[in-house]
N, C-alpha and C positions, 0 to 999 in steps of 0.2 A: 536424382541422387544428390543435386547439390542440395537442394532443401534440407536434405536431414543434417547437414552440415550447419546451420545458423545457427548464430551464438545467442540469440534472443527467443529459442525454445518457442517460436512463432508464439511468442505474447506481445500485446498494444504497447509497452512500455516498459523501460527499466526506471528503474527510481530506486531512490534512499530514503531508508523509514528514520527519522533522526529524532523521535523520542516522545516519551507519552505527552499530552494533555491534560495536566492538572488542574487544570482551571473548571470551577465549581459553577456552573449553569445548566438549565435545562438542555443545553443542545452541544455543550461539550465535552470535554476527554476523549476516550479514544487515544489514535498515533497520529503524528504529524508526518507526512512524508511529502519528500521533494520530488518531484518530476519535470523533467523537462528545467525551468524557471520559475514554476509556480510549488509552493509551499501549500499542501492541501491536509485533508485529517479524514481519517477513517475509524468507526466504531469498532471492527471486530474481522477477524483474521479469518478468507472464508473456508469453511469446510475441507478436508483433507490437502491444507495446507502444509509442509513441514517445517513451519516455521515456531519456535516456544519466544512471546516475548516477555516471561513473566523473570527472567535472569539472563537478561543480554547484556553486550555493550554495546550503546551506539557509535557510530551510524553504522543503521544493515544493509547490504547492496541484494535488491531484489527484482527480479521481473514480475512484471502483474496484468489483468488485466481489469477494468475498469467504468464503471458510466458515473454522472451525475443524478442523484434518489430525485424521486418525484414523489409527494413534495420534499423539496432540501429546507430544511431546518437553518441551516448559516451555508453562507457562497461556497465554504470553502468544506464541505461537506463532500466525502465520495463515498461509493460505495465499492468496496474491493470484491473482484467474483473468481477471478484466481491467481494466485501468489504463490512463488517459490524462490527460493535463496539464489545466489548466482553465486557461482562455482568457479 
């Protein structure tokens, strides 16, 4: 019974997504997001997410969960496999 009670919706991590990727090269844009200490970037928000970030303000507080792509394109590449806002 306590389980259903966690505030982290049994996801790997919470993080803050604090804002796109403008910068023009093959391996970036995408969002920037914080986790933990480390400032990481992800291309694309996965599948039945309910997250819109095309008219947000940053920074969004969200739980996700997450690996590094094989192969990674730049260090600081992730791939997001589920995401939802914190409430």
């Amino acid at each position: 019974m306590l389980t259903g009670c966690r505030k982290d919706h049994g996801y790997q991590n919470s993080g803050t997504i604090i804002g796109a990727d403008y910068r023009k090269c093959m391996c970036c844009g995408g969002w920037f997001i914080k986790i933990e200490n480390d400032t990481l970037r992800f291309q694309n928000l996965p599948e039945g997410s309910n997250i819109n970030l095309t008219d947000v303000k940053y920074p969004i507080d969200v739980y996700l969960d997450w690996n590094y792509p094989d192969p990674q394109c730049m260090p600081d590449q992730i791939t997001v496999t589920r995401m939802e806002l914190k409430k």
